[in-house]
LOMARVO-795218 format. One record per residue: residue in three letters; chain; x, y, z of N, C-alpha, C in turn. Coordinates in nm, 2 decimals, m for minus. Layout:
N
('ala','A',(X,Y,Z),(X,Y,Z),(X,Y,Z));
...
***
This chain:
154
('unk','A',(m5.08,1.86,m2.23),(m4.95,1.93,m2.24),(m4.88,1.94,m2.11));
('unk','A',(m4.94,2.00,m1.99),(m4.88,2.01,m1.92),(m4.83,1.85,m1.84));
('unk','A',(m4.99,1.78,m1.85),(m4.90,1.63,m1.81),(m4.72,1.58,m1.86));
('unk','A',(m4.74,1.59,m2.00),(m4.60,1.56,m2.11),(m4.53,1.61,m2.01));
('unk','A',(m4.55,1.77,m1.99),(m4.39,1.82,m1.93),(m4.38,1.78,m1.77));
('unk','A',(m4.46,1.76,m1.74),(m4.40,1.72,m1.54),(m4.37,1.52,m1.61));
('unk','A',(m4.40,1.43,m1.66),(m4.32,1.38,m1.73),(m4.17,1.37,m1.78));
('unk','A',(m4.17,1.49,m1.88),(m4.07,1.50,m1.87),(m3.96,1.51,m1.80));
('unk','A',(m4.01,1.63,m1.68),(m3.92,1.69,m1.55),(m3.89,1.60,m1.45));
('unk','A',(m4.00,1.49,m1.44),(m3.95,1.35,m1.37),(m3.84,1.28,m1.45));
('unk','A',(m3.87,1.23,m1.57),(m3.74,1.16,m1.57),(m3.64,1.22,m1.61));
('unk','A',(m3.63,1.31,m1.64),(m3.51,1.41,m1.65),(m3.46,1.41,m1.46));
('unk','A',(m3.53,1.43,m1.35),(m3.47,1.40,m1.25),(m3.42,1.28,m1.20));
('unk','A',(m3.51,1.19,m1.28),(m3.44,1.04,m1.22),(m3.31,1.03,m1.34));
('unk','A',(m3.27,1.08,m1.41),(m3.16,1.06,m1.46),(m3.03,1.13,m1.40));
('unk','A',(m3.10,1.21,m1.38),(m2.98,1.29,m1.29),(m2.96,1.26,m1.15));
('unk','A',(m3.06,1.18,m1.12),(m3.03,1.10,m0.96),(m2.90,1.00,m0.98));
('unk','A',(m2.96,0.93,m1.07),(m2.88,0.78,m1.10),(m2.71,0.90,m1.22));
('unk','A',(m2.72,0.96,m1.28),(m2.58,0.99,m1.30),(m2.49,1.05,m1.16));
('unk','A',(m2.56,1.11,m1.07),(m2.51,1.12,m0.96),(m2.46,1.02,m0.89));
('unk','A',(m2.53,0.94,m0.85),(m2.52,0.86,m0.77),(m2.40,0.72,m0.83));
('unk','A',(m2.43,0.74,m0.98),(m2.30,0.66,m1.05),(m2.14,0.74,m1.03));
('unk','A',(m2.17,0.86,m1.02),(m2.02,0.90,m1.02),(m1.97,0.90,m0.87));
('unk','A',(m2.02,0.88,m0.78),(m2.01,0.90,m0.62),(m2.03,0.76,m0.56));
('unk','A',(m1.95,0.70,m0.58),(m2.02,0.55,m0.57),(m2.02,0.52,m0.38));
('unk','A',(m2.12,0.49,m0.37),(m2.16,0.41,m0.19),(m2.09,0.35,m0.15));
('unk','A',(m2.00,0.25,m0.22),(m1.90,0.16,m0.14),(m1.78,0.22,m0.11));
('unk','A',(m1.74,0.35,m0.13),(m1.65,0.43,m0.07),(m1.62,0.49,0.00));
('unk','A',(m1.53,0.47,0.08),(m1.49,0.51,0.22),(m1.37,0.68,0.27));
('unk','A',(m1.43,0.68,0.34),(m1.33,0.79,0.40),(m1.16,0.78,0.41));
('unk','A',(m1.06,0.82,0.35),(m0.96,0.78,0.36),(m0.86,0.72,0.52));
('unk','A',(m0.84,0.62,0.55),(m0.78,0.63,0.59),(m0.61,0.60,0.64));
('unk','A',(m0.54,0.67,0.74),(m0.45,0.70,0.72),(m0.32,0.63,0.80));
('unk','A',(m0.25,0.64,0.72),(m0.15,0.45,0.77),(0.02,0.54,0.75));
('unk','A',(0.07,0.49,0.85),(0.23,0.59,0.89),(0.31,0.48,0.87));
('unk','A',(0.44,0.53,0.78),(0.52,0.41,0.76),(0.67,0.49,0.76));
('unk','A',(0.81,0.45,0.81),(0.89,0.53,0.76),(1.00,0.47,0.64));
('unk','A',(1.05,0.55,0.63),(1.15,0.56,0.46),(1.20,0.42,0.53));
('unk','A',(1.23,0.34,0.38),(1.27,0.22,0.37),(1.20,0.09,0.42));
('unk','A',(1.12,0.12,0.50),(1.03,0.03,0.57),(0.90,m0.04,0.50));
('unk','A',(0.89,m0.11,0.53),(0.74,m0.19,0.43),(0.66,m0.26,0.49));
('unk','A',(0.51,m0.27,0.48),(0.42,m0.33,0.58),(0.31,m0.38,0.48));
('unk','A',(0.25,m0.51,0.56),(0.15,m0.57,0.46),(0.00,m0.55,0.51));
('unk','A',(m0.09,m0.54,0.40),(m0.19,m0.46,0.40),(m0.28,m0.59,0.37));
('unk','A',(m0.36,m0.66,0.48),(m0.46,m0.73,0.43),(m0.57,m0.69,0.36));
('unk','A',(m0.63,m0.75,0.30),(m0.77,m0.72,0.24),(m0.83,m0.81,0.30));
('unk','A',(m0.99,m0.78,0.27),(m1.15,m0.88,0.31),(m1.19,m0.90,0.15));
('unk','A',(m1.16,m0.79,0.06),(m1.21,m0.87,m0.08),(m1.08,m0.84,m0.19));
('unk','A',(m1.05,m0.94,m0.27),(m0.92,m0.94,m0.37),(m0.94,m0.78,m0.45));
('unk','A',(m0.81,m0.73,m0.43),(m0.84,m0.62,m0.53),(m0.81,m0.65,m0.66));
('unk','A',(m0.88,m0.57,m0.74),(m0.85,m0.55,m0.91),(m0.78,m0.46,m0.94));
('unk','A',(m0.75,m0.38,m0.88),(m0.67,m0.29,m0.94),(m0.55,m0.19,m0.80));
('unk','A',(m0.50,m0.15,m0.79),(m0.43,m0.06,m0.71),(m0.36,0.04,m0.80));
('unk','A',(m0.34,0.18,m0.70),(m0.29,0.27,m0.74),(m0.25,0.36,m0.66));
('unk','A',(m0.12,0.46,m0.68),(m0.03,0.50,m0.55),(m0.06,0.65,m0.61));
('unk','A',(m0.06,0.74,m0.59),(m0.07,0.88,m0.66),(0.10,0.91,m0.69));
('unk','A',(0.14,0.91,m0.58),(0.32,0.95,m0.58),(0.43,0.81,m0.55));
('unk','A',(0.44,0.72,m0.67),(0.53,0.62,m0.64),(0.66,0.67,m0.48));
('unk','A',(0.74,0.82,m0.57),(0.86,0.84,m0.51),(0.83,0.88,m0.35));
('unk','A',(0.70,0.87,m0.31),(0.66,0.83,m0.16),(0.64,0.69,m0.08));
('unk','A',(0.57,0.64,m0.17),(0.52,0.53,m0.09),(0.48,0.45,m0.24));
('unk','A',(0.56,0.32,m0.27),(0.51,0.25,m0.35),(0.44,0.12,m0.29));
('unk','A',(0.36,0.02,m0.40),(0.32,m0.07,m0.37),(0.32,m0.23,m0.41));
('unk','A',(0.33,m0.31,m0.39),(0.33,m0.49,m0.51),(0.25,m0.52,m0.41));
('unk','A',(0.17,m0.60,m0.54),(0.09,m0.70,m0.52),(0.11,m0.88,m0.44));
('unk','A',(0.13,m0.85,m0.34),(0.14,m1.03,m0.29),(0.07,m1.11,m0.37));
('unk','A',(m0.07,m1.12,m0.30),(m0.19,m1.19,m0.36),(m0.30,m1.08,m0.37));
('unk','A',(m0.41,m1.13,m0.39),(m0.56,m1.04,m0.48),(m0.56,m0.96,m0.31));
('unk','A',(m0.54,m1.05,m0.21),(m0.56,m1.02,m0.09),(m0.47,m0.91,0.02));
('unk','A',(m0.37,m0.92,m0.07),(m0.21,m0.89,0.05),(m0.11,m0.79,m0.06));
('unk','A',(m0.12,m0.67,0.06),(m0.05,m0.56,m0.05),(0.09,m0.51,0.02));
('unk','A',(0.18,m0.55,m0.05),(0.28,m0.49,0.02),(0.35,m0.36,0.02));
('unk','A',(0.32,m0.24,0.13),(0.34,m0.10,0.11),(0.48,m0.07,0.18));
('unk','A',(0.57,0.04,0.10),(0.70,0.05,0.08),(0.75,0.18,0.09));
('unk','A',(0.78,0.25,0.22),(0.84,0.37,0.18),(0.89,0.42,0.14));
('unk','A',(0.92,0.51,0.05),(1.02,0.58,m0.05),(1.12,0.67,m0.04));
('unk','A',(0.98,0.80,0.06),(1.10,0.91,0.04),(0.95,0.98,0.14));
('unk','A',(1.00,1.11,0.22),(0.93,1.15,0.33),(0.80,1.21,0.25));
('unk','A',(0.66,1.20,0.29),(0.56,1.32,0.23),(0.42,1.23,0.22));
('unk','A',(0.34,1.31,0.19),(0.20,1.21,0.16),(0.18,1.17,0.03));
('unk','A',(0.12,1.07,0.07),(0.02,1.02,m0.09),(m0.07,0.94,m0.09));
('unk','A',(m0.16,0.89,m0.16),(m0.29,0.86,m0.19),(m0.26,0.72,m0.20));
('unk','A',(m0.32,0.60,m0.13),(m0.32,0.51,m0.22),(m0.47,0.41,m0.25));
('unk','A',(m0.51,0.41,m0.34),(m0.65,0.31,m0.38),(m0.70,0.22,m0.41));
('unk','A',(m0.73,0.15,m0.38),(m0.78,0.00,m0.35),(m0.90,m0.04,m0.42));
('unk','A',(m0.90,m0.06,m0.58),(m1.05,m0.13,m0.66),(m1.06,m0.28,m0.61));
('unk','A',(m1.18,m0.29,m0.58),(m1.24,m0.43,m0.58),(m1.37,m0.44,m0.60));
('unk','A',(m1.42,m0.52,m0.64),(m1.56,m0.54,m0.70),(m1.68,m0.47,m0.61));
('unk','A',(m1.65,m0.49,m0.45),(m1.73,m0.48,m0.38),(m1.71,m0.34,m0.29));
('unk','A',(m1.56,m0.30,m0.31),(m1.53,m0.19,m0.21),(m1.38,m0.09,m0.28));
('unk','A',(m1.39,0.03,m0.24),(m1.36,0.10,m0.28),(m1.25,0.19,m0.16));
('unk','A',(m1.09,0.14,m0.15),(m1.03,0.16,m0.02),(m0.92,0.25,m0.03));
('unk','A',(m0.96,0.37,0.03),(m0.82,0.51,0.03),(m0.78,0.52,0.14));
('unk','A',(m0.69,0.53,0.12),(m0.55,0.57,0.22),(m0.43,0.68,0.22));
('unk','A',(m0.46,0.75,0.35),(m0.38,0.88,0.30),(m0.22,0.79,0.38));
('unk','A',(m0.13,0.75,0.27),(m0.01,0.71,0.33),(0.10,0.84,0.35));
('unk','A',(0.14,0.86,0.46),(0.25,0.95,0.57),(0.38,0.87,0.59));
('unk','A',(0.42,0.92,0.50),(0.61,0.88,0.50),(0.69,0.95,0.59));
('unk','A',(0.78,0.87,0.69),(0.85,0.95,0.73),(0.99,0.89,0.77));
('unk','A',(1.06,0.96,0.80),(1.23,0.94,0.84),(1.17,0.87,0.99));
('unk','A',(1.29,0.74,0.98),(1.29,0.63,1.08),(1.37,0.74,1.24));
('unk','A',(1.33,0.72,1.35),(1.33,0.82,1.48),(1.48,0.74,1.50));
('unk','A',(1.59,0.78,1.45),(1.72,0.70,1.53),(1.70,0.67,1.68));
('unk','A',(1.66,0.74,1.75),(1.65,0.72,1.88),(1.63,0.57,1.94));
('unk','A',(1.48,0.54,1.87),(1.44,0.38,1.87),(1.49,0.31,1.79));
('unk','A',(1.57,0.34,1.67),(1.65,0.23,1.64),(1.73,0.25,1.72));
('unk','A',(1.81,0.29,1.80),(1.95,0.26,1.87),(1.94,0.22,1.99));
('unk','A',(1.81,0.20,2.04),(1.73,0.16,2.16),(1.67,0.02,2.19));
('unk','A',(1.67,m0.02,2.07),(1.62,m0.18,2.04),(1.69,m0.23,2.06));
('unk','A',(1.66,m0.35,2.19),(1.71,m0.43,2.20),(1.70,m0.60,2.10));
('unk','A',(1.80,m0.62,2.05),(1.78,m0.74,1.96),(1.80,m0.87,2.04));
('unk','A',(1.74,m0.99,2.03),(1.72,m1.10,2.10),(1.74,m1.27,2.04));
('unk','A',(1.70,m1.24,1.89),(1.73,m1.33,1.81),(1.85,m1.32,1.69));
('unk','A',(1.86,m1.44,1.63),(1.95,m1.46,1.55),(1.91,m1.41,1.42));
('unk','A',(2.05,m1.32,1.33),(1.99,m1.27,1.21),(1.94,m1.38,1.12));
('unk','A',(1.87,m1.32,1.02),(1.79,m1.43,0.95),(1.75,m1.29,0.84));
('unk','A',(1.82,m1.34,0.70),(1.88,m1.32,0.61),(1.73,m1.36,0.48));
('unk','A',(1.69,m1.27,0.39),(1.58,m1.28,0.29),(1.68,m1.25,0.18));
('unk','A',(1.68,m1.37,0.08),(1.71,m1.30,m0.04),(1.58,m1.23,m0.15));
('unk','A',(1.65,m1.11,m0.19),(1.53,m1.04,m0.29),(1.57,m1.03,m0.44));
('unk','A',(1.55,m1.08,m0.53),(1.56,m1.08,m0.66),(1.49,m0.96,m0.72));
('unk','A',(1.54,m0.85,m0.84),(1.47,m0.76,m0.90),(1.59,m0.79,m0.99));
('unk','A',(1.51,m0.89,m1.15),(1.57,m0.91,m1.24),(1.70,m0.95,m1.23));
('unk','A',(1.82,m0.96,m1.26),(1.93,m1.04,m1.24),(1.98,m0.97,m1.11));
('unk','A',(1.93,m0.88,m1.07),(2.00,m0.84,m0.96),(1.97,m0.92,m0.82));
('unk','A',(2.05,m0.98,m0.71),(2.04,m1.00,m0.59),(2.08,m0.92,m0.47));
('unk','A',(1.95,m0.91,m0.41),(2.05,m0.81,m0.26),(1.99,m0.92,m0.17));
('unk','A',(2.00,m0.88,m0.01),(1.97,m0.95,0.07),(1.92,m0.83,0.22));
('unk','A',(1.84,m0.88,0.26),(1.77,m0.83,0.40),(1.81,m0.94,0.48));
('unk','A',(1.86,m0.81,0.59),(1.87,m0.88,0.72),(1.81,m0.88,0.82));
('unk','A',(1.73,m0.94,0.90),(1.65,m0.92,1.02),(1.69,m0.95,1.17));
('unk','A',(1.60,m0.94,1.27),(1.62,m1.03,1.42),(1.51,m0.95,1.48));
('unk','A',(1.49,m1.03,1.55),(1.38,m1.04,1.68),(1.42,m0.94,1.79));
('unk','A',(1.34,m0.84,1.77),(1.31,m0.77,1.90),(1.27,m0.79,2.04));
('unk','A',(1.28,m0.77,2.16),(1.22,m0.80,2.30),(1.10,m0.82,2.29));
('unk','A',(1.04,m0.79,2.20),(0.89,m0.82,2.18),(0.84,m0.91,2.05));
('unk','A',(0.93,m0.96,2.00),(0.95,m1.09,1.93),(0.90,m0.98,1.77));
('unk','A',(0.90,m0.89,1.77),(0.88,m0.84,1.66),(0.98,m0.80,1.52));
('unk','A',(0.94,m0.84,1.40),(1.13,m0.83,1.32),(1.11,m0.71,1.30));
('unk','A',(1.27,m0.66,1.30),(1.30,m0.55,1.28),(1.43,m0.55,1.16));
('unk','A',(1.44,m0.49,1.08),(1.57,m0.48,0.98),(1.68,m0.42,1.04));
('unk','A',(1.78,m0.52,0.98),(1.93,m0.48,1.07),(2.00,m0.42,0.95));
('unk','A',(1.99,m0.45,0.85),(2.03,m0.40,0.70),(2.04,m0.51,0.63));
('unk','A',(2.10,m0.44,0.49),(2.11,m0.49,0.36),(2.24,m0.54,0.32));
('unk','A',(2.24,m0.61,0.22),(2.39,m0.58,0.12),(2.32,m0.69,m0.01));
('unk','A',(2.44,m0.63,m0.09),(2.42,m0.69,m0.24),(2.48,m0.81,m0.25));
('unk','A',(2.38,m0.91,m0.32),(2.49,m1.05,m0.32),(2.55,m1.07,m0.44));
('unk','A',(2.69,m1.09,m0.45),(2.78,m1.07,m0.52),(2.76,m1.28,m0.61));
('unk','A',(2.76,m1.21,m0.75),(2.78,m1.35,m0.84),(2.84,m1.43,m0.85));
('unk','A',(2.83,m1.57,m0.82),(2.93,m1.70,m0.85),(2.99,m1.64,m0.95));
('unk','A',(3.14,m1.68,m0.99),(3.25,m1.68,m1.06),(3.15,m1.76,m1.21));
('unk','A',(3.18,m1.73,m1.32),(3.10,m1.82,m1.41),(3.21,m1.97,m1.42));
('unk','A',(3.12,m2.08,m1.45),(3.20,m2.16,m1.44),(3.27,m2.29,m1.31));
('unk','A',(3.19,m2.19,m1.21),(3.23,m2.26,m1.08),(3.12,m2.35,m1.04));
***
């Protein structure tokens, strides 16, 4: 009798090791934390393709998918939020910090190159990004505008 029950009380603890240890998973990391300001976007390499992503507060900091590998993150509007990274092998959080662009250093940048113009498509809509080269060869956005439709017919 008493053998049965220390039996029992063992695998009753190895079950509750392994449901522990399934909800807490090992391959996850300590958040860390990535500063971006409103309107601004920056790409996020990966080491393994994600399966899934997820933003906690879009109206902060949204995200698209480039490739399995390359995530493109997007400021929204000032404040924190979460974002989460599934991949087979690893499990990646990010406390993203939105904030208002420091006018100071934009009005401070010195520009060096010539604009150079991205068109962006979201459904029939066209706008356009403008860029140039900073003193340190880095792009910076000069602004936007909407591109206006060929005439039909022309």
């Amino acid at each position: 009798m008493k053998f049965g029950v220390a039996v029992l009380v063992g695998l009753l603890s190895i079950v509750a090791l392994e449901a522990a240890w399934i909800q807490t998973p090992a391959y996850a990391q300590a958040p860390t934390r990535l500063y971006l300001s409103t309107s601004k976007a920056t790409v996020i390499d990966l080491q393994n393709p994600a399966s899934k992503v997820a933003v906690a507060n879009p109206a902060i900091a949204d995200v698209q998918v480039i490739t399995p590998t390359q995530l493109l993150l997007i400021g929204r509007g000032i404040g924190v939020t979460s974002l989460i990274v599934f991949s087979q092998r690893s499990l990646l959080q990010y406390d993203v910090v939105v904030h208002g662009a420091p006018v100071s250093t934009i009005a401070t940048e010195s520009l060096t190159g010539a604009p150079y113009a991205v068109v962006v498509q979201r459904g029939e809509r066209l706008t356009q990004q403008f860029f140039s080269r900073d003193t340190s060869q880095r792009w910076v956005e000069i602004g936007s505008g909407t591109v206006e439709a060929a005439p039909a017919g022309k």
